[in-house]
C-alpha positions as CSV (number, residue, x, y, z in Angstrom):
1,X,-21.1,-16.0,-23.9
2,X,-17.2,-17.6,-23.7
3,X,-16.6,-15.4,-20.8
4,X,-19.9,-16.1,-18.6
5,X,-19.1,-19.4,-19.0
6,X,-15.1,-19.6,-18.0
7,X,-14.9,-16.6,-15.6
8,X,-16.4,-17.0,-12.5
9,X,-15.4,-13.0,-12.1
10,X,-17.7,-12.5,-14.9
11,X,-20.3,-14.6,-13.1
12,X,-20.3,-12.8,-10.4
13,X,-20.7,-9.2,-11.7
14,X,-23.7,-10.2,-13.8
15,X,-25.1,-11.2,-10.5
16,X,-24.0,-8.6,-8.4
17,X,-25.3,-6.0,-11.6
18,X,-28.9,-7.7,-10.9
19,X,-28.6,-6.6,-6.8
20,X,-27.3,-3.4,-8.0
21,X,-30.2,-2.8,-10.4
22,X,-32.8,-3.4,-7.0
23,X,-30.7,-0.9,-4.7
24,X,-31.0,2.2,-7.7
25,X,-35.0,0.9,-7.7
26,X,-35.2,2.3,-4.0
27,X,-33.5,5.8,-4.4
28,X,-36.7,7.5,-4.5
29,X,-38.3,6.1,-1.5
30,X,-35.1,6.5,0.5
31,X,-34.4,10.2,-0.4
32,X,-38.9,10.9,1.0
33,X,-37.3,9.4,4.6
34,X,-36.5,11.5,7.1
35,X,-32.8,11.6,9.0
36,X,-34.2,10.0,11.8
37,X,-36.3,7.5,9.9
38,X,-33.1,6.8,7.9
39,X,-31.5,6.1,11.1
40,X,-34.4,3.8,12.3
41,X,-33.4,1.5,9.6
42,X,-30.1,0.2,11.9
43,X,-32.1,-0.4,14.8
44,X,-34.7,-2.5,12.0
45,X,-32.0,-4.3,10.7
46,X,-30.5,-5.5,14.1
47,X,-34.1,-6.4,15.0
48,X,-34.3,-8.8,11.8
49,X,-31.1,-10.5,12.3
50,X,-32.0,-11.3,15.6
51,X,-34.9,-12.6,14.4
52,X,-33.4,-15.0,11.8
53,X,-33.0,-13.3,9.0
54,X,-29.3,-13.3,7.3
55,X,-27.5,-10.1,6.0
56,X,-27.9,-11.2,2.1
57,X,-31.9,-10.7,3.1
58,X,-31.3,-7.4,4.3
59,X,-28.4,-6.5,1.8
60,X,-30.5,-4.6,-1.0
61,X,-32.1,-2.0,1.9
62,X,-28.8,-1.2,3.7
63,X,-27.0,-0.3,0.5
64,X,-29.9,1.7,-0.4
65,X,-29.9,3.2,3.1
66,X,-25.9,3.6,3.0
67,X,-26.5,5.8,-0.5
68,X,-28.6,7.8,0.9
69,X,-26.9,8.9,4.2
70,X,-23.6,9.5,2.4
71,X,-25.6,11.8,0.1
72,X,-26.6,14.1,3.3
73,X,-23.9,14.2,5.3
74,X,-20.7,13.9,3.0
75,X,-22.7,14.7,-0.5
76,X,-21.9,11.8,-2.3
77,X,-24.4,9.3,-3.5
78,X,-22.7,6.0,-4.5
79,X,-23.4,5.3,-8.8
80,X,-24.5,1.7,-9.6
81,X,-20.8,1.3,-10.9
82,X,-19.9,1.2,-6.9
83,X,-22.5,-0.2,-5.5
84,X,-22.2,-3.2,-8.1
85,X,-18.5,-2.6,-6.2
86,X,-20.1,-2.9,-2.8
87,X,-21.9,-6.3,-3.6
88,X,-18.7,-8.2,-4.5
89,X,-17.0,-7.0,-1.7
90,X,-19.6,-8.4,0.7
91,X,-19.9,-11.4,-1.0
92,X,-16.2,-11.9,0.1
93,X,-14.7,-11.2,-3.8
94,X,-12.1,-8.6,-5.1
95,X,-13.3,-5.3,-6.7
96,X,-11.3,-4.2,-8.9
97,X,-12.6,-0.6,-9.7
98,X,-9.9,1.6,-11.6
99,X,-8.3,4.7,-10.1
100,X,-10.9,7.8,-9.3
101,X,-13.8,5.3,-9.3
102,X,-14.5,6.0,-5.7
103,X,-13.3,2.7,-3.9
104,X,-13.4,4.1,-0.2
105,X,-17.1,5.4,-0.6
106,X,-17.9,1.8,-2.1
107,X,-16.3,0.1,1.1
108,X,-19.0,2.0,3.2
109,X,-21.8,-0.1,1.6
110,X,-20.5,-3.8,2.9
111,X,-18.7,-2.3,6.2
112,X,-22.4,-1.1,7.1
113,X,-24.0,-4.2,6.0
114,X,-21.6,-6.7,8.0
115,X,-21.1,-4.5,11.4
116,X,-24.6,-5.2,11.9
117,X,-24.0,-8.2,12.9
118,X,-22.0,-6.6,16.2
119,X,-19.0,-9.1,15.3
120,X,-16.9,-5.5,13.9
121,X,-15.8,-5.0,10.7
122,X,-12.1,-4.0,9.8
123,X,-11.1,-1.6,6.8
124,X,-7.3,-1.8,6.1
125,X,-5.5,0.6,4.0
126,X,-1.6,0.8,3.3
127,X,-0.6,3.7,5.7
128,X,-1.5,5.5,8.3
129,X,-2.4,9.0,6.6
130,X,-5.6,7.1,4.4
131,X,-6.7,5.1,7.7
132,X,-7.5,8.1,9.4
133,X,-8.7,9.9,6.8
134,X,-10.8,7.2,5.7
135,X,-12.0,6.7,9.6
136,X,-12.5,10.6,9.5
137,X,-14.4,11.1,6.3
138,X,-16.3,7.9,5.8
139,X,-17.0,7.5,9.7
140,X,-19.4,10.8,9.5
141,X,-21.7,7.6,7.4
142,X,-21.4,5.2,10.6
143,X,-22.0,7.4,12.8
144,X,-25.1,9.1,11.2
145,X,-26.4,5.6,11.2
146,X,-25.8,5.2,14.8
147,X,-22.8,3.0,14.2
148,X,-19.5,3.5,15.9
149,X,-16.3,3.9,14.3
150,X,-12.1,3.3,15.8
151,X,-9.0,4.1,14.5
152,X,-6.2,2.1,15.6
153,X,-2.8,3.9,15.0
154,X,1.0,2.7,16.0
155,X,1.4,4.7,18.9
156,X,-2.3,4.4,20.7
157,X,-2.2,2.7,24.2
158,X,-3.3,-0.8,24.4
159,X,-6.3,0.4,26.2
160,X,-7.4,2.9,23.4
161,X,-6.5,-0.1,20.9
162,X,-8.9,-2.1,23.0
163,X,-11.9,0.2,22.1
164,X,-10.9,0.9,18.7
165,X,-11.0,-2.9,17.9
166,X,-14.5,-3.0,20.2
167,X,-16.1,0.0,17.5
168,X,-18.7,-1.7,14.9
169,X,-16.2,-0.3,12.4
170,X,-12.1,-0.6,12.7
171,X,-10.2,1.3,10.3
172,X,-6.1,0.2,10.4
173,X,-3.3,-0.9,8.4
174,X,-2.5,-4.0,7.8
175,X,1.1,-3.8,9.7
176,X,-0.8,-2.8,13.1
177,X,-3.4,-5.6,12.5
178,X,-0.6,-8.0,12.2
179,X,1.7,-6.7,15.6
180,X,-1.6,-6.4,17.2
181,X,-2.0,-9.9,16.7
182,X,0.9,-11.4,18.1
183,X,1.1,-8.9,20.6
184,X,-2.2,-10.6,21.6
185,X,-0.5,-13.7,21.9
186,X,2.1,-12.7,24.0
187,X,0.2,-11.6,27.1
188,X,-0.3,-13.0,30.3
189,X,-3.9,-12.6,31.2
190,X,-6.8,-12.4,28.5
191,X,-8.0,-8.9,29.9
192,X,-5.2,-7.4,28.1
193,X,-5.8,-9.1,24.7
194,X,-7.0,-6.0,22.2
195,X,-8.5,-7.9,19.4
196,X,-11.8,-9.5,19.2
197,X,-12.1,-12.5,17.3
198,X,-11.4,-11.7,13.3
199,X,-14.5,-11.3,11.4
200,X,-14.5,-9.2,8.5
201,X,-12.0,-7.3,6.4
202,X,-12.3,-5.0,3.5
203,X,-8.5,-4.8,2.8
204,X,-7.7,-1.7,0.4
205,X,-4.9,-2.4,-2.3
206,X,-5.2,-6.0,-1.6
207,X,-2.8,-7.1,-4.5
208,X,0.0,-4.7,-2.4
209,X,-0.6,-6.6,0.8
210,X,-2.1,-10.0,-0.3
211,X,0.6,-10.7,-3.4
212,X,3.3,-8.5,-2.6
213,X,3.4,-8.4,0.8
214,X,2.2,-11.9,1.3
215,X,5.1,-13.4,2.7
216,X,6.6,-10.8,4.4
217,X,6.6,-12.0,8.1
218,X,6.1,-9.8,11.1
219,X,8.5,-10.5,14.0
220,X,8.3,-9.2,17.1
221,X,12.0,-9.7,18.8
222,X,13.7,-10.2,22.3
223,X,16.7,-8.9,23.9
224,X,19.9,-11.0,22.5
225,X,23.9,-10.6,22.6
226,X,25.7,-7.6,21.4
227,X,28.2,-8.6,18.7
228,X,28.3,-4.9,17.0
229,X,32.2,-5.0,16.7
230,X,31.9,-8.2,14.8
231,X,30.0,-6.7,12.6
232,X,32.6,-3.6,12.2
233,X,35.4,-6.1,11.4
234,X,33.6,-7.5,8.6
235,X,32.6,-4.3,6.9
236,X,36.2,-3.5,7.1
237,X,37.0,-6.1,5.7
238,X,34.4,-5.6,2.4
239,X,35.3,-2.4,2.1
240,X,39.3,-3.2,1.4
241,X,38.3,-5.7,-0.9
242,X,38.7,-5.4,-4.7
243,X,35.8,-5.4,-6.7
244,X,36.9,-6.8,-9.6
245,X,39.0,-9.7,-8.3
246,X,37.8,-10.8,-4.8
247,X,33.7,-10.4,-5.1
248,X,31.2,-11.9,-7.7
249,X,28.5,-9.6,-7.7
250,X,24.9,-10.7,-9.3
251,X,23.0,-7.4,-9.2
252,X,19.7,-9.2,-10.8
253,X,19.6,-12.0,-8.1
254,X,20.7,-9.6,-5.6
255,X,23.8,-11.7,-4.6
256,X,27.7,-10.9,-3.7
257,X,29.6,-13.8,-2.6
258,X,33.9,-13.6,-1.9
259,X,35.8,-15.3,-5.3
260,X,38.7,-17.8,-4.2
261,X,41.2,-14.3,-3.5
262,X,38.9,-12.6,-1.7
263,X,38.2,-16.0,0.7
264,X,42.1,-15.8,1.1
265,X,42.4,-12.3,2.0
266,X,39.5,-12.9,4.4
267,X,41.7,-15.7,6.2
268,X,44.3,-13.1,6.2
269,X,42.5,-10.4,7.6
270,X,41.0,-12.9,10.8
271,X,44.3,-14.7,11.1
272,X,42.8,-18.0,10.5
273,X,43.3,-21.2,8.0
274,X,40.4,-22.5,7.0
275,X,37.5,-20.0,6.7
276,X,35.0,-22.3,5.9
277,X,35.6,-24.4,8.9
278,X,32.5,-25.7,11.0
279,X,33.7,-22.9,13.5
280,X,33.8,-20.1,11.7
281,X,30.3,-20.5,10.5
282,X,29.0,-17.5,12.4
283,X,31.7,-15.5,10.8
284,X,31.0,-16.2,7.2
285,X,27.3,-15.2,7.9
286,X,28.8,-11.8,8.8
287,X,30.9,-11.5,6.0
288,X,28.0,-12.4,3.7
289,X,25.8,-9.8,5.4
290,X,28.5,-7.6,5.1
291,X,29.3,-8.7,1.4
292,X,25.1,-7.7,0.9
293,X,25.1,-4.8,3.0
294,X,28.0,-3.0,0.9
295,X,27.4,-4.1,-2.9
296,X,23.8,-4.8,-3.2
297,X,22.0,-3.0,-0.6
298,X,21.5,1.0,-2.2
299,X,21.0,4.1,0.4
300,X,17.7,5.9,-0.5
301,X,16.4,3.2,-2.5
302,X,16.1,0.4,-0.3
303,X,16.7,2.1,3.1
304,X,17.9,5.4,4.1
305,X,19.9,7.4,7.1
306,X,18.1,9.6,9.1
307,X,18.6,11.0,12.7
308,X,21.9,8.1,12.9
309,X,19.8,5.4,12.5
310,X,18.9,2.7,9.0
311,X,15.1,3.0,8.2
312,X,13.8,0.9,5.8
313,X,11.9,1.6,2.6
314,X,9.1,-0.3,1.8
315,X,9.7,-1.1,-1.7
316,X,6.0,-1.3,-2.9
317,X,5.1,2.0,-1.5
318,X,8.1,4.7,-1.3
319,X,7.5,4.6,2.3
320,X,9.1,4.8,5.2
321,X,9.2,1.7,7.5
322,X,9.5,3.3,10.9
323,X,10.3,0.7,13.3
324,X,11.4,-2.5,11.4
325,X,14.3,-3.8,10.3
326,X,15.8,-6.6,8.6
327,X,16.5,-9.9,10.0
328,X,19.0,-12.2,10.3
329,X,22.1,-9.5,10.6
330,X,21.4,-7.9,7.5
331,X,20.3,-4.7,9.7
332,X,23.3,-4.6,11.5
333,X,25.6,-4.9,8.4
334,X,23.9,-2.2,7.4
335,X,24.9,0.3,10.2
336,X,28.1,-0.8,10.5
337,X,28.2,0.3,6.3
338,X,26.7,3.5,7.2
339,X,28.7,4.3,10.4
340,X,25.7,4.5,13.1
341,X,25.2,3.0,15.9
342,X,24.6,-0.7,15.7
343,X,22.2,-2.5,17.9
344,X,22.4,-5.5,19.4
345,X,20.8,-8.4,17.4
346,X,17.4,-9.3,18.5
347,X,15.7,-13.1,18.7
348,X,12.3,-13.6,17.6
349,X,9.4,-14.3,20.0
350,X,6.5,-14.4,17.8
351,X,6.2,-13.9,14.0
352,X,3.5,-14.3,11.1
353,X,3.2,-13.7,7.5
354,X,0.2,-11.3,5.9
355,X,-0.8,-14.2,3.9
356,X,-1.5,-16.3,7.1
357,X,-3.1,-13.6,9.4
358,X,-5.6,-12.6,6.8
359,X,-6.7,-16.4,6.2
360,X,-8.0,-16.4,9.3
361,X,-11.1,-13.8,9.1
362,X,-14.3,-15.7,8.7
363,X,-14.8,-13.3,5.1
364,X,-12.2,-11.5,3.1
365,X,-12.8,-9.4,0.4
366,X,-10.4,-6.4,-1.2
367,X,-10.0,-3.6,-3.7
368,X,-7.5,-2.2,-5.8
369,X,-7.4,-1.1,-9.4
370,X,-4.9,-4.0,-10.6
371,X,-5.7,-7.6,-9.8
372,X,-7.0,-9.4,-13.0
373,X,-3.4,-10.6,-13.8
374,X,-3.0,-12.2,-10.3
375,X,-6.7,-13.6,-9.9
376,X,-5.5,-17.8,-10.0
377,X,-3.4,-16.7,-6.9
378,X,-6.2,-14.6,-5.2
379,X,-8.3,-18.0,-6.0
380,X,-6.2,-20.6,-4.8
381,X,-4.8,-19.2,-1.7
382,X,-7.8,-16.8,-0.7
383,X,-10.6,-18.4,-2.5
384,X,-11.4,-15.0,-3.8
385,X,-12.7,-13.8,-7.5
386,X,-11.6,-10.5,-9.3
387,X,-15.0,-9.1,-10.2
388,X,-14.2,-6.3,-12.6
389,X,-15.8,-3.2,-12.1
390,X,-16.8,-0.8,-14.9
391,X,-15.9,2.7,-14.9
392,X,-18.5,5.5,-14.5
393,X,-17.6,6.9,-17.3
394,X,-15.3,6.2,-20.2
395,X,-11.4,6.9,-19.7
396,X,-10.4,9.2,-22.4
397,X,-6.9,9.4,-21.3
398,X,-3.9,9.2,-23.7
399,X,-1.4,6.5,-23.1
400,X,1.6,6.7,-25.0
401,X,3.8,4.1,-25.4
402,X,7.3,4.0,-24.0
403,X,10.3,6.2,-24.9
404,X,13.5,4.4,-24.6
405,X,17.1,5.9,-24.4
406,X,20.5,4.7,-24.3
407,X,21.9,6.2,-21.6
408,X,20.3,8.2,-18.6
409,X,21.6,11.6,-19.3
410,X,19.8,11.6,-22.2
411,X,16.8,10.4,-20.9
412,X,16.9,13.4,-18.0
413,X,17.4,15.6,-20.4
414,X,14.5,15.1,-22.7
415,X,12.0,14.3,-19.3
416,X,13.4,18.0,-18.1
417,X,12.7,19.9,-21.4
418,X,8.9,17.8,-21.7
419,X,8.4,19.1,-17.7
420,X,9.3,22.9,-18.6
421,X,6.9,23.1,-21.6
422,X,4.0,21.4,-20.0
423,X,4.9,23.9,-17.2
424,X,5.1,27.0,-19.0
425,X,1.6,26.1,-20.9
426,X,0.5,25.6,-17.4
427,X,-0.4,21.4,-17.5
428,X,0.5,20.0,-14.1
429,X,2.5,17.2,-14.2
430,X,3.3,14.3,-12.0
431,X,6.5,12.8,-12.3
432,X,7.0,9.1,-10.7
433,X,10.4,7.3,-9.8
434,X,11.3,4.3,-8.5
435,X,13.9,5.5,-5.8
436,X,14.2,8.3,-3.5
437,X,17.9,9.0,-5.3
438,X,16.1,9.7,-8.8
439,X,13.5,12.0,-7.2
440,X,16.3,14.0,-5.7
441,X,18.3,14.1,-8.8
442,X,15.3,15.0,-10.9
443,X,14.9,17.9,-8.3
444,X,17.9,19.0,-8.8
445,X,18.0,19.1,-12.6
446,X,14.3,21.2,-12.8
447,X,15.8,23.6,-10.0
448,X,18.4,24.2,-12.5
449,X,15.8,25.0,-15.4
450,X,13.8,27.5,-13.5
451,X,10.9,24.9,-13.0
452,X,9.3,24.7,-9.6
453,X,8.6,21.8,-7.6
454,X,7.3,19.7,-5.2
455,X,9.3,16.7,-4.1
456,X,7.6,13.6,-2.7
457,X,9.0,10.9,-1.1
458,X,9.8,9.0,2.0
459,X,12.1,11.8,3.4
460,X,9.0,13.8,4.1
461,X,5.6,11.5,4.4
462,X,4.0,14.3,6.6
463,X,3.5,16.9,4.0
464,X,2.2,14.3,1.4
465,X,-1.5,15.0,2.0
466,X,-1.0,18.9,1.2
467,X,1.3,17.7,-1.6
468,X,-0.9,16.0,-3.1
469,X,-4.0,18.2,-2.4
470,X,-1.9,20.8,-4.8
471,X,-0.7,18.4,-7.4
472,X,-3.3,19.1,-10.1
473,X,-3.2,22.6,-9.9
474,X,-2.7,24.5,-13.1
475,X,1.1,25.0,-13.1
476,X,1.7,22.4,-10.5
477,X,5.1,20.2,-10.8
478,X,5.0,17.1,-8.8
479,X,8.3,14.8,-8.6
480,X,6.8,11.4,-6.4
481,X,7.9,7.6,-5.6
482,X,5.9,5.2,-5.3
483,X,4.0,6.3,-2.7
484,X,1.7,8.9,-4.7
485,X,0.3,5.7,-6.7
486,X,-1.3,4.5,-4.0
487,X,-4.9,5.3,-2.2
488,X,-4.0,9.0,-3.5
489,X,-6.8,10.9,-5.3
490,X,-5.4,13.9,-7.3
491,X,-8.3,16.7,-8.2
492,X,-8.3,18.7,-11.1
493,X,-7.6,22.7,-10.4
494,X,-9.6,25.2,-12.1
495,X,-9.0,25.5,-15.9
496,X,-6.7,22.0,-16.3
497,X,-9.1,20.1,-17.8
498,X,-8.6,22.6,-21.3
499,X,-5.0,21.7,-20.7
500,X,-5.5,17.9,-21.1
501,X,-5.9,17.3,-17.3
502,X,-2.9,15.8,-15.2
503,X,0.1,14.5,-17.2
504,X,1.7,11.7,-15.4
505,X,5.7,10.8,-16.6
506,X,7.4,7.8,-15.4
507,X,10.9,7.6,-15.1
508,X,11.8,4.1,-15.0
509,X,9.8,1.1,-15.1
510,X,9.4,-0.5,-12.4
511,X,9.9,-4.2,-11.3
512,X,6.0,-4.9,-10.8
513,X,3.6,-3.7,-13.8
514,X,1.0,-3.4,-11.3
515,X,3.0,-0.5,-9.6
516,X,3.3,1.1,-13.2
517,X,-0.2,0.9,-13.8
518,X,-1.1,2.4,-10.6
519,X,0.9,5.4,-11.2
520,X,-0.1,5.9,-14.3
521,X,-3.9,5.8,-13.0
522,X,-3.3,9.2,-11.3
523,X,-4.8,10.6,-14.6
524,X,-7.8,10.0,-15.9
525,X,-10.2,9.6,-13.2
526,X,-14.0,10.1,-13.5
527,X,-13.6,10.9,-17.1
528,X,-11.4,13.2,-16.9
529,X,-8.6,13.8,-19.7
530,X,-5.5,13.0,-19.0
531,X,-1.7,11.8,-20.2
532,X,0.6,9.2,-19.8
533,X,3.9,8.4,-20.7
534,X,7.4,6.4,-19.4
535,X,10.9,7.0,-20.1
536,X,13.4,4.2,-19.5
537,X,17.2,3.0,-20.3
């Protein structure tokens, strides 16, 4: 009673239950249609909102008819958990559905419902790999239904971006949305914009891109001067620095900043007085960079070096941001640390933030398995509820509580010799890190106790999908960052559920609970048993 009353989240799912209760009521009628009476239905529904009706009339009998054409053509058929899911995802809410609980085949419900209306519909998801297999997979639905689906990727031409966007259904991530977008806004003649107006979008992981990511602008840049041997100067002069006397490092607020020596040995190594005169401004911007670039910045944890050139990693997901860089000089400080070739600084010409591109659809709505703790913030900016979803059926996994050790060796030795006898009984076991430097050094240490491995991280994104196809195999060893806890659906093999299913260790804990509890949701799904355990310093 206390809940119906002060959580509009609970509100909604009682109301959503009761529309979910009228869908199940149809299955038998639905299953006697034919396939080409069941595809009859889009044409019926176009017909009826062209003749007045709204899509909440015709909501109940296109989930229904959803259910059913997913059953026949990929063999799933949506439980009342998901379509309860689907209703508070078209009503423009947050479902949060725990980990295995089928959120991509929920989406399919309200993607169907709202590209009726011929204004498109766009599904986002966090990378490329889930777009298109999402657009593969879930588009065999659409297209039985006579709908048509796109896929827009990074590298497509404008043209082929220009029919993806014109499909009834547009599956993308949210960075491509976003460049697409001021891309738009940069040509010269409308013909060439890509987009259509924004409608609809089911956003997938929505607390990674609508809290996380939120303010994270995207800047498209300009041609600008090339001051690469400034750069060099500075990082020379960081480097000669001492540590202890001439910087004051802040490791928690991610800050370095030159003590009085250091800002005389700086004056020193320019030949100049006064380095916080008026015209040295542009210098002390380099130094800081610098200063940033050298003591706070980490290789293969928040970027790494590959083919002589600084690619970021996206900190949420493990992954590798191909393409972007830092602003304000930070990215050149960086390749003048690393000893690659430094490009010229770039202005910007357009820019947004996630938080402002997705306020403009006319509906939002999102999924993820974590978003109860951020729901004021999904109301007040979005004007979105967290309706949370029930699971299927109950989660028997173990959860045990945190192991903590006083220094790291330690703590890799104990996660080593738990790895080699859940291996040698034949468990699989997922192992999660925070940076790509711990996954390798975790590598390292099982190669040395006989234990094979998988490694999974940004270093090598392509083979993640056969990675993780393997990874609860009986006997399977998985070592992943952050980027297996996301969108990634790990099966049971043959004979691991008598094993206690997939055991999932974390390493570290990570800055963002969420992140932990996403990992840790690798295990467990559908009822399945399961482990779960984390070992910190």
């Amino acid at each position: 009673m206390f809940r119906s009353l002060f959580d509009p989240g609970y509100k909604e799912y009682k109301r959503n239950a009761k529309q979910a209760d009228k869908v199940m009521a149809l299955e038998d009628e639905y299953r006697k249609l034919t396939d080409e009476q069941l595809r009859e239905k889009t044409v019926i529904f176009k017909q009826r909102l062209a003749n007045g009706e709204t899509l909440d009339d015709i909501a109940v009998e296109a989930f229904a008819t959803v259910r059913e054409a997913a059953d026949r053509t990929l063999g799933l058929r949506a439980y009342k958990v998901q379509v309860i899911g689907a209703f508070a995802l078209h009503g423009g809410n947050i479902a949060e559905m725990k980990t295995g609980e089928g959120k991509t085949l929920t989406s399919t419900m309200p993607a169907y419902l709202n590209a009726l209306s011929g204004e498109g519909v766009h599904v986002v998801t966090v990378n490329e790999y889930l777009a298109a297999r999402d657009a593969e997979e879930m588009g065999k639905v659409y297209k039985f239904l006579g709908l048509t689906v796109g896929l827009n990727l990074r590298e497509i031409t404008p043209e082929e971006k220009r029919e993806a966007y014109n499909a009834d259904i547009t599956y993308s991530t949210n960075n491509e949305l976003g460049f697409d977008y001021l891309r738009d806004h940069m040509v010269l003649y409308k013909e060439n914009i890509v987009q259509r107006p924004l409608n609809y979008a089911i956003v997938d992981e929505v607390d990674s891109i609508l809290i996380d990511e939120a303010r994270t602008p995207l800047i498209i840049s300009g041609g600008a001067k090339d001051v690469g041997n400034l750069y060099r100067q500075a990082d020379l002069l960081v480097k000669s620095l001492n540590l202890e006397t001439d910087v004051d490092i802040d490791i928690k607020l991610k800050h370095a900043v030159l003590t009085e020596s250091g800002m005389e040995k700086a004056e020193r190594f320019f030949s100049i007085e006064n380095l916080y005169d008026l015209k040295y401004v542009s210098l002390v911007h380099h130094i800081n960079n610098a200063l940033r670039a050298n003591y706070i910045m980490e290789k293969n944890v928040d970027y790494v070096v590959q083919d002589n050139k600084v690619i970021i990693v996206d900190s949420f997901t493990g992954r590798l941001m191909h393409g972007r860089q830092y602003s304000e000089g930070l990215h050149q400080a960086l390749e003048a640390k690393e000893h690659v070739e430094i490009k010229k600084e770039t202005r910007t010409v357009a820019t947004i933030t996630f938080q402002n591109y997705f306020r403009m659809y006319k509906k939002l709505s999102g999924m993820t398995g974590t978003a109860k703790t951020e729901e004021e913030e999904f109301r007040n900016i979005y004007n979105m509820y967290v309706v949370v979803i029930p699971t299927n059926e109950p989660v028997i996994r173990i959860d045990d509580p945190d192991l903590i050790f006083s220094k790291n060796a330690a703590k890799y030795k104990y996660i080593v010799q738990d790895v080699k006898e859940r291996y040698l009984k034949g468990q699989p076991v997922l192992l999660g890190t925070v940076a790509i430097e711990t996954s390798e050094l975790l590598s390292e240490l099982l190669t040395k106790a006989r234990v094979p491995h998988n490694v999974l991280n940004a270093k090598q994104p392509e083979r993640e999908a056969e990675i993780v196809a393997h990874a609860g195999n009986k006997g399977s060893v998985t070592i992943a960052t952050n980027m297996a806890g996301r969108g990634t659906d790990i099966k049971l093999g043959p004979g691991v559920v008598e094993l206690g299913g997939l055991a999932v260790i974390g390493t570290e804990r990570h800055e963002s609970r969420r992140i932990d509890n996403q990992l840790r949701g690798r295990a467990g799904r559908q009822g399945d048993p399961g482990y779960s355990s984390s070992a910190d310093k």
